[in-house]
C-alpha positions as CSV (number, residue, x, y, z in Angstrom):
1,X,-22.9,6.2,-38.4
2,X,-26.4,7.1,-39.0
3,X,-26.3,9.6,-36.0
4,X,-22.3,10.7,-37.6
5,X,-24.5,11.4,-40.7
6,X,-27.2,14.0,-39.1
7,X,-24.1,15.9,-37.2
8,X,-22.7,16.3,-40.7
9,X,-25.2,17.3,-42.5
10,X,-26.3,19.9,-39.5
11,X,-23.4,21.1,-39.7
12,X,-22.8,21.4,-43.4
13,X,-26.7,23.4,-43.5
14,X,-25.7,25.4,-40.3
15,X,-22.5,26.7,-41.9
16,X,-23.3,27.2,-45.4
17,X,-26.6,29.0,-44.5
18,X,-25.0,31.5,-42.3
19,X,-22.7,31.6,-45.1
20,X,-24.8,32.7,-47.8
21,X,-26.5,35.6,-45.8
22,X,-23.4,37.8,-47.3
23,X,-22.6,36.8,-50.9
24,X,-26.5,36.9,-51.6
25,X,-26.2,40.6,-50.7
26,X,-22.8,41.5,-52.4
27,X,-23.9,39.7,-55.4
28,X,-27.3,42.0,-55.6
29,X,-25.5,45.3,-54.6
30,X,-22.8,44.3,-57.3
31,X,-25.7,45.4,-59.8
32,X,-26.6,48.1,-58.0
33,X,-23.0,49.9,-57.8
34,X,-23.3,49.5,-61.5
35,X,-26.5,51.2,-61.9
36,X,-25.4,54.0,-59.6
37,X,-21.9,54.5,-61.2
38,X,-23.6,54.5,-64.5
39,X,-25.9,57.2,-63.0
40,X,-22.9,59.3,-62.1
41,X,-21.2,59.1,-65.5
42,X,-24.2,59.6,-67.3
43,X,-25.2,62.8,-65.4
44,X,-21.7,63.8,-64.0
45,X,-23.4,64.2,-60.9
46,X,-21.3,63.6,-57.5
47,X,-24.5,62.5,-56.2
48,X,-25.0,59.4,-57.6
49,X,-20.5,59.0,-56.6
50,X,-21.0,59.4,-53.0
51,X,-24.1,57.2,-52.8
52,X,-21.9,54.4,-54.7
53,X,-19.5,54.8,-52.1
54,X,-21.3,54.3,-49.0
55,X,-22.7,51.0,-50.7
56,X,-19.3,50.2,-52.3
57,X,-18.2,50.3,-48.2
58,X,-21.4,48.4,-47.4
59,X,-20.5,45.8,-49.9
60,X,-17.2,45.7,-48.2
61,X,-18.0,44.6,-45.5
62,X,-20.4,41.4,-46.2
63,X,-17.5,40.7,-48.6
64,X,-14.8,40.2,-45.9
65,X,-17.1,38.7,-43.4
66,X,-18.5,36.5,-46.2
67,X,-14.7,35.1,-47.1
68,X,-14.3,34.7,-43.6
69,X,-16.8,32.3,-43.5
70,X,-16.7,30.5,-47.1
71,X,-13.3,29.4,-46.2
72,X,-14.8,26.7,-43.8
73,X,-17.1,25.6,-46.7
74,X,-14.0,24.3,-48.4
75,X,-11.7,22.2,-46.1
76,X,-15.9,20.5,-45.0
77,X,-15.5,18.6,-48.4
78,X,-12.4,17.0,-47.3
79,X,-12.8,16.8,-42.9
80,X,-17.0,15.9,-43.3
81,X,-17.3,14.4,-46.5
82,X,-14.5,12.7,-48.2
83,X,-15.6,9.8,-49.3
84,X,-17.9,12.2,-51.5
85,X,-14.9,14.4,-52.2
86,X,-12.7,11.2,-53.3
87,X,-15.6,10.0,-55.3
88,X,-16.3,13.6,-57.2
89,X,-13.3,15.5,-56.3
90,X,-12.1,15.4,-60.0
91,X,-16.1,17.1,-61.3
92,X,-16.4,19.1,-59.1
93,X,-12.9,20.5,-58.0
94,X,-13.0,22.0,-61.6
95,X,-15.7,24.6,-61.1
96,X,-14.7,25.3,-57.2
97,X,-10.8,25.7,-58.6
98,X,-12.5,28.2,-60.8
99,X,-14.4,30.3,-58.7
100,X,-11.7,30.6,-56.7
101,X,-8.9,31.2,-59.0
102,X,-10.8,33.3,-61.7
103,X,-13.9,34.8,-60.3
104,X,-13.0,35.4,-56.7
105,X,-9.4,36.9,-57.6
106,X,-11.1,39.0,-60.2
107,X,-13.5,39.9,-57.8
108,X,-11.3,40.8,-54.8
109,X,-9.0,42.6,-56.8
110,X,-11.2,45.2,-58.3
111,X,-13.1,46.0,-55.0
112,X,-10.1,47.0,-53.6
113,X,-9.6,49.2,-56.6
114,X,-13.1,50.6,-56.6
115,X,-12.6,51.4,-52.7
116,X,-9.0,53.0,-52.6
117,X,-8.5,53.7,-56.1
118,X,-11.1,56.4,-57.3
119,X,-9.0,59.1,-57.6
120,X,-6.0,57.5,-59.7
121,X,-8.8,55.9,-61.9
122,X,-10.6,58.7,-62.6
123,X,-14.6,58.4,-63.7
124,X,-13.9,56.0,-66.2
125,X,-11.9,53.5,-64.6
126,X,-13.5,53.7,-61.6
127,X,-16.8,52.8,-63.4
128,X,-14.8,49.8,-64.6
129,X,-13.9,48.6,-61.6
130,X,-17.3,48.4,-60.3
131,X,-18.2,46.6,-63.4
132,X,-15.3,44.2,-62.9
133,X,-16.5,43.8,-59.3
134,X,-20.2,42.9,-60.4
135,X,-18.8,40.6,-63.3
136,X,-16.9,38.8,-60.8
137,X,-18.8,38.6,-57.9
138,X,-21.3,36.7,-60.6
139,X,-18.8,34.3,-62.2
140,X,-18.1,33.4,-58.4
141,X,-21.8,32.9,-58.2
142,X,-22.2,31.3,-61.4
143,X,-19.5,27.9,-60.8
144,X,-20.4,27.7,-57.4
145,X,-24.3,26.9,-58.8
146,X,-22.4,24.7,-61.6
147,X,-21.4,22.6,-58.8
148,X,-24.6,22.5,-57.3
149,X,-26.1,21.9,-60.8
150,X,-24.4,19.0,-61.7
151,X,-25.3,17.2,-58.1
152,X,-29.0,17.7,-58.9
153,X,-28.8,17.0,-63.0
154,X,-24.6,14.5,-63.3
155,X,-23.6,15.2,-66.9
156,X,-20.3,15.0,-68.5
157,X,-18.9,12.4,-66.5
158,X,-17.7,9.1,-66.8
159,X,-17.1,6.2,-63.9
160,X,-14.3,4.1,-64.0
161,X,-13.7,0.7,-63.0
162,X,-12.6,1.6,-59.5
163,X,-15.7,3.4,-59.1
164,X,-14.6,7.2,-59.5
165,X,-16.4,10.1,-61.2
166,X,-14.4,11.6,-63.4
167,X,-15.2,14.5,-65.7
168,X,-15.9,13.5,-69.6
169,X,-16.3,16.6,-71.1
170,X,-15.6,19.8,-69.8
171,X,-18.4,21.8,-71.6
172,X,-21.1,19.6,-70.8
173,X,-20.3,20.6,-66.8
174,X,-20.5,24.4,-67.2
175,X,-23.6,24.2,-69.8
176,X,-25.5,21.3,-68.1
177,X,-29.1,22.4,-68.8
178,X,-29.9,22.4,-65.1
179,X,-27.6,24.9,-64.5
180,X,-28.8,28.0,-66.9
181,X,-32.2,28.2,-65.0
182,X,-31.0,27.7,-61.3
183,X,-28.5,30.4,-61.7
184,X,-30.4,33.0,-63.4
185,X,-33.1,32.2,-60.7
186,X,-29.7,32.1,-58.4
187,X,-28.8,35.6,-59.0
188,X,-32.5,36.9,-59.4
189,X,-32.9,36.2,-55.6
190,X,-29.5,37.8,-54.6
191,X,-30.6,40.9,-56.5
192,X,-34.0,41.1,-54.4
193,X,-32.2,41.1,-51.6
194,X,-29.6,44.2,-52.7
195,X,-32.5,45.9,-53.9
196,X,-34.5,45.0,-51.0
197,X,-31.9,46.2,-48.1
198,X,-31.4,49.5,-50.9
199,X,-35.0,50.7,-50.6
200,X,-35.0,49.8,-46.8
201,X,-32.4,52.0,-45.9
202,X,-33.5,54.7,-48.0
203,X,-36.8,54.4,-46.3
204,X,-35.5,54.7,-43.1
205,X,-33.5,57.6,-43.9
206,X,-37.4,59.4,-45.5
207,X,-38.9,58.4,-42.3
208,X,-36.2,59.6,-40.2
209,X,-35.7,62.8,-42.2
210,X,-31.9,62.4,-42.4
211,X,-29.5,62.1,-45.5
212,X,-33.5,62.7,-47.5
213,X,-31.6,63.1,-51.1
214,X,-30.1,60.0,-50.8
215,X,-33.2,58.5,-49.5
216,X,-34.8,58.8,-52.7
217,X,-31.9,57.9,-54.5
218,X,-32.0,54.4,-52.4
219,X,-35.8,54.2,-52.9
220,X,-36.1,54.9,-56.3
221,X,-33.4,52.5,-57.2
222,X,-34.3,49.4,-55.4
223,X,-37.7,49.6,-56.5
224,X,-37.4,50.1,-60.0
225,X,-34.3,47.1,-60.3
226,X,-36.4,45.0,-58.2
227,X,-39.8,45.0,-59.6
228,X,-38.1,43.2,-62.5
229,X,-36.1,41.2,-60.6
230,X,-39.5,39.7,-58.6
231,X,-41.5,39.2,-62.0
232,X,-38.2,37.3,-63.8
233,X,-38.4,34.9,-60.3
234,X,-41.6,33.9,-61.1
235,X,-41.6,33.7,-64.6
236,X,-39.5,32.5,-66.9
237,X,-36.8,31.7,-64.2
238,X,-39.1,29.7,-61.5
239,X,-41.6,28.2,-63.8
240,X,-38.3,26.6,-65.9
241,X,-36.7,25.5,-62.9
242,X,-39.9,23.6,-61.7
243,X,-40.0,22.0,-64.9
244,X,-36.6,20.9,-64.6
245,X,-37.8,19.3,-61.7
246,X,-40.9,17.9,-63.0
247,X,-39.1,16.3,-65.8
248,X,-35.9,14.8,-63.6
249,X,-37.1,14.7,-60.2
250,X,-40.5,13.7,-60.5
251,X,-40.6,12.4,-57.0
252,X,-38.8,15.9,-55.7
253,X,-42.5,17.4,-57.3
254,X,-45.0,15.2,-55.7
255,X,-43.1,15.7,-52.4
256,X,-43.0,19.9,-52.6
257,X,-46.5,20.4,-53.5
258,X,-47.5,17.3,-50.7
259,X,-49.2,15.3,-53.4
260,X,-49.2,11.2,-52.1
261,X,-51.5,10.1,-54.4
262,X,-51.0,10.5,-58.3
263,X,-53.8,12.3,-59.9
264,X,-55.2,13.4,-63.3
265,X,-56.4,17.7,-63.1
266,X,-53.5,17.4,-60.4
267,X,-54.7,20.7,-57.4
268,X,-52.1,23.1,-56.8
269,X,-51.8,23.2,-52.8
270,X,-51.6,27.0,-51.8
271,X,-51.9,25.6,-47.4
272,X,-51.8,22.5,-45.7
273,X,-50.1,20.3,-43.1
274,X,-48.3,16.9,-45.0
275,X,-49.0,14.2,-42.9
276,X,-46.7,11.2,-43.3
277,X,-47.5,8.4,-41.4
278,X,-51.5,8.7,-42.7
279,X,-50.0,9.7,-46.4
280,X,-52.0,12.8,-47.0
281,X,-52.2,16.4,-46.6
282,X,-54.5,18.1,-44.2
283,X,-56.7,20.6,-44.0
284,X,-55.8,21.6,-47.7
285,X,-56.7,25.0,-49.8
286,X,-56.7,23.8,-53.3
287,X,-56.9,24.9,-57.0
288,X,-58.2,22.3,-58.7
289,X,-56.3,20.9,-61.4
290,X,-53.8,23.6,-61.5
291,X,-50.5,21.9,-60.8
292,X,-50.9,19.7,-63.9
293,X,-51.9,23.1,-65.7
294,X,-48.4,24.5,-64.3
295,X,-46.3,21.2,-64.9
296,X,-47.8,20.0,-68.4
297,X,-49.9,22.4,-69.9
298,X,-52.7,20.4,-69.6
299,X,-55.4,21.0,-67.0
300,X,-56.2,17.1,-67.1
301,X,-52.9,15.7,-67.2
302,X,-51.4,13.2,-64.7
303,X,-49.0,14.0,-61.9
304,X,-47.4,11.0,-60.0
305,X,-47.5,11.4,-56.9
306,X,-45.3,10.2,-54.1
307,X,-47.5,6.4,-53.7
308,X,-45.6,6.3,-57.4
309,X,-42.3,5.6,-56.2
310,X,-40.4,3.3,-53.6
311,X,-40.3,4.9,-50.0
312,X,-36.3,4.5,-50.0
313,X,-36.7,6.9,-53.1
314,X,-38.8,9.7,-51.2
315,X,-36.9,12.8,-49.2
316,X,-36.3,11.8,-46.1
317,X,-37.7,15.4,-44.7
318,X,-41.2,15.8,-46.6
319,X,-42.5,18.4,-44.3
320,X,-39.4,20.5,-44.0
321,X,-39.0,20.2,-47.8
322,X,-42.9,21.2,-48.5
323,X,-42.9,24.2,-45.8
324,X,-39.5,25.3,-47.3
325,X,-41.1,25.1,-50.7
326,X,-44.2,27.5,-49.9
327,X,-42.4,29.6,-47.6
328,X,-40.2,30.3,-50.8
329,X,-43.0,30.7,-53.1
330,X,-45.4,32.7,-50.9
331,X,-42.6,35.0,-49.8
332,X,-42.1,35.2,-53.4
333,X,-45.5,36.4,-53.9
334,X,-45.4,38.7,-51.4
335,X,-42.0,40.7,-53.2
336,X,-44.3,40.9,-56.6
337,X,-47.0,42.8,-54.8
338,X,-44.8,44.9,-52.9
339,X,-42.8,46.1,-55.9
340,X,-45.3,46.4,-58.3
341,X,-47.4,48.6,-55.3
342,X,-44.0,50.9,-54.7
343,X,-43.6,51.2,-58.2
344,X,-46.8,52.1,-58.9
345,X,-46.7,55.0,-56.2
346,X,-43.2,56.1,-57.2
347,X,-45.1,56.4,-60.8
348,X,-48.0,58.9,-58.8
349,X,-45.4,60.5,-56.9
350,X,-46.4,59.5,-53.7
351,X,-43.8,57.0,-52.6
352,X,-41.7,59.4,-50.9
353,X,-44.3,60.8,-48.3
354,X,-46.0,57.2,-47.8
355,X,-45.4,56.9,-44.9
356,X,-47.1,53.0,-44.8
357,X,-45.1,52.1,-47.7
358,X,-41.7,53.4,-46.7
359,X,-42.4,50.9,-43.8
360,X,-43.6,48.4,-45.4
361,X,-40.3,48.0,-47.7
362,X,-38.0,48.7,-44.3
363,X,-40.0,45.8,-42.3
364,X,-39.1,43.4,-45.5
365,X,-35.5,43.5,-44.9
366,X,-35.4,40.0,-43.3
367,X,-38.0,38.4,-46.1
368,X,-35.2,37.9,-48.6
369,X,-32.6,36.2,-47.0
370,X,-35.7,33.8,-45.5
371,X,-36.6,33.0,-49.4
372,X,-33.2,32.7,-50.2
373,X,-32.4,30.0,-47.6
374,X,-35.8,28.5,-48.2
375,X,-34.8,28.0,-51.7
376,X,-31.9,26.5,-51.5
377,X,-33.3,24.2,-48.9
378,X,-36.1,23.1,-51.4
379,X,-33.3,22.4,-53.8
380,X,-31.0,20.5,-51.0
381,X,-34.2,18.6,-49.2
382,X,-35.6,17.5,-52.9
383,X,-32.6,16.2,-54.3
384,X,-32.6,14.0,-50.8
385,X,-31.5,11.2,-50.2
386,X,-28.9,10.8,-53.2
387,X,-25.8,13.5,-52.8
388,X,-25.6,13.0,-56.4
389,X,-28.3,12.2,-58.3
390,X,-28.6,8.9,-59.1
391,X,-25.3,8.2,-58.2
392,X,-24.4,8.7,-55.1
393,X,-26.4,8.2,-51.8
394,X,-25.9,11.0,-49.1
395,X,-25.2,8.7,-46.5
396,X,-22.3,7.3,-48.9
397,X,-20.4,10.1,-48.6
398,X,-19.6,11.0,-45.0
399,X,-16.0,10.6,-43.9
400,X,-16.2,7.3,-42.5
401,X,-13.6,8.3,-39.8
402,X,-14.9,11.7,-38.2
403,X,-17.7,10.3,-35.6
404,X,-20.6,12.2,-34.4
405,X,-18.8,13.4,-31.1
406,X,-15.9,15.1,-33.6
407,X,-18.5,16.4,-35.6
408,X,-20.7,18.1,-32.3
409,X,-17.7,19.7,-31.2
410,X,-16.8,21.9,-34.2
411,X,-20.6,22.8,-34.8
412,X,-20.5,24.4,-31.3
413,X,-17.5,26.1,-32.3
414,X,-18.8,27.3,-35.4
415,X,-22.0,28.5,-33.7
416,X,-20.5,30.4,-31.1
417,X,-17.8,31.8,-33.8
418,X,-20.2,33.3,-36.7
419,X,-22.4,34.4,-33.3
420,X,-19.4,36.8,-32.3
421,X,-18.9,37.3,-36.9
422,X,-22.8,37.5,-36.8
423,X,-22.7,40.8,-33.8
424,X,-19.6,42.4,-35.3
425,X,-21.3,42.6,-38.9
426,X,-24.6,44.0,-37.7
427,X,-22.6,46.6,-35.8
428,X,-20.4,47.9,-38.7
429,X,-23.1,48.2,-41.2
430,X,-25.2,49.6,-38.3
431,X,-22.3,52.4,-38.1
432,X,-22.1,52.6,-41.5
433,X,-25.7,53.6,-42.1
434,X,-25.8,55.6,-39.4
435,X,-23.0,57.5,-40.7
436,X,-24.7,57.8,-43.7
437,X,-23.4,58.6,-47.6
438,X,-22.4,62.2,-46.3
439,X,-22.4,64.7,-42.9
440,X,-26.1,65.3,-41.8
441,X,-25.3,69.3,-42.4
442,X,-24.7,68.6,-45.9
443,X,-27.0,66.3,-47.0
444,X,-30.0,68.7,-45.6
445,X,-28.7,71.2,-47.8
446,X,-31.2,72.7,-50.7
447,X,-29.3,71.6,-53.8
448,X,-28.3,68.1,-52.4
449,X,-32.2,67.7,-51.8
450,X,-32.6,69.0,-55.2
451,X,-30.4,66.6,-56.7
452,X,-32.1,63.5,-55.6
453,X,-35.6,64.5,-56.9
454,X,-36.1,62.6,-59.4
């Protein structure tokens, strides 16, 4: 059972990660179509229309190839782990009944409004329907990390004498305190990666001199939405959530920053390589005291480490959970300096003919959607080895009936499946970009360059 247990829980990371690659963008252009629709009613420009329309088409489709592959995510709580699904089902089928029966309806709905009905709605409506899309595509967002939430932070619930979770109150689920930080820090992520693969493409289209209006347009907006998005990550969102963890999951801490030994003026660990078997971390770059400065307040005060705790307590993958950890936070890092740099030469008007920075923000396409899965490995790995917090063991919830050999043979499938969904999605957004918002011919035109000045 213990190898059945791996299989599933590959299989469960392998799916849900490829997963997430598409509602982390939809959810950060969802904002985005906003922002440009606004821009179009605002200065009744059809400018700012077409470019919401080769996004809205964008959006499209990582929408259908991320339903596609969210169905799977589903029918996994009942074929990989039911014995967590009969436990819980009655918590946790409330919010997933909910994002699929408000949010995602509400959701689905509107975008096909907001592609195929702009001319019925007229200006108005049609701005409405990309806020319904964006207010949807967020509730979706926001029970799926209630779920998630209450496996890191159980609240609300009640077990009864046959040993079954079931909910208590209602309120106490969707409010749970863990839940107002992770998702704002959630959605702050997804909208780094809209803004992100915005400024990207209208880089490439500067660099390449093609569809230059809208360049700017792309440019302009990513940077300015996502400058705020990458300070909010760090501060108050990030800082919150790690004090969540501080406070409940004291032992998720000490593993993520590789501390084994607790320690008063606790150092914050910027590099290093955990070493288990010896219980230390090597070759370490340190600020001293620092993390107890960041966790307490207090620049003396004492962080338990991991020798605080029993061993059958600890995350069974400390070195995937600590690289995951500072992959996140350094990458986050990385997105602070970059947007605060572009938006400091959009502010000097130089952006536009930098011709380091334009590639600088196309070549960190890829960095999002590597923070965004290191994060929510960091939250997976830490809350290790309970599936629900201090309630349920991970390796009590497997189906006790689907073997390892069951479990092999649909991750194969899947992996060769979302390989041919993986090809097919790069090609159509390919097409779509180089299609661009409008024919070449026009878009080089004087007044459409004119437009997008400023």
């Amino acid at each position: 059972m213990e190898q059945a247990l791996d299989v599933h829980r590959l299989q469960f990371a392998f799916t849900i990660t490829f997963h997430y690659i598409f509602p982390q963008l939809t959810m950060g252009l969802a904002l985005l179509l906003v922002y440009l629709k606004t821009k179009a009613l605002r200065t009744n420009d059809e400018h700012y229309n077409r470019a919401a329309r080769f996004w809205g088409r964008i959006f499209g489709i990582n929408f259908a190839v991320g339903v596609v592959t969210g169905i799977p995510m589903e029918f996994q709580f009942g074929t990989n782990w039911a014995a967590f699904s009969r436990a819980a089902g009655g918590v946790i089928g409330q919010t997933l009944a909910m994002e699929g029966v408000f949010s995602f309806f509400l959701e689905s709905s509107f975008l096909g409004l907001f592609l195929f009905g702009e001319k019925k709605l007229g200006r108005i409506g049609h701005w409405w329907s990309a806020f319904l899309v964006w207010l949807g595509s967020w509730l979706s967002g926001y029970f799926i990390v209630a779920t998630n939430a209450w496996m890191q932070y159980p609240t609300g619930h009640r077990v009864d004498s046959h040993g079954q979770i079931e909910l208590a109150s209602f309120w106490s689920l969707l409010l749970n305190k863990w839940v107002l930080w992770q998702y704002a820090h959630t959605m702050l992520g997804a909208v780094q990666t809209g803004c992100f693969v915005m400024a990207a493409v209208g880089a490439f289209y500067l660099l390449t001199k093609r569809h230059e209006s809208y360049g700017k347009t792309f440019v302009k907006g990513g940077v300015l939405v996502g400058v705020a998005a990458a300070i909010l990550q760090l501060f108050p969102t990030g800082d919150a959530q790690g004090k969540l963890i501080a406070d409940n999951q004291p032992v998720t801490l000490a593993a993520m920053e590789g501390l084994f030994e607790t320690q008063r003026g606790a150092p914050l660990a910027i590099l290093g390589q955990p070493d288990i078997q010896n219980h230390r971390l090597d070759n370490p770059i340190e600020i001293p005291s620092m993390l107890s400065f960041l966790t307490y307040k207090q620049w003396s005060a004492n962080v338990r480490g991991l020798d605080a705790f029993p061993q059958d307590q600890w995350p069974d993958t400390i070195a995937l959970l600590y690289y995951s950890y500072h992959v996140m936070v350094g990458l986050g890092t990385i997105f602070i300096a970059v947007m605060v740099l572009a938006v400091l030469m959009l502010w000097r008007r130089k952006l536009y003919d930098s011709r380091a920075m334009l590639w600088a923000l196309m070549l960190c396409v890829p960095l999002p959607y590597i923070a965004n899965t290191a994060g929510w490995m960091t939250a997976e790995l830490g809350r290790q080895p309970w599936l629900i917090y201090g309630l349920m063991r991970t390796a009590h919830g497997v189906s006790p009936r689907v073997g390892a050999g069951n479990a092999w043979f649909t991750l194969i499938g899947f992996m060769g499946l979302y390989t041919v969904l993986g090809i097919l999605w790069l090609f159509l957004v390919y097409r779509e970009i180089e299609d661009g918002p409008e024919p070449d011919d026009f878009s080089h035109s004087e007044p459409a360059i004119a437009k997008a000045a400023d």
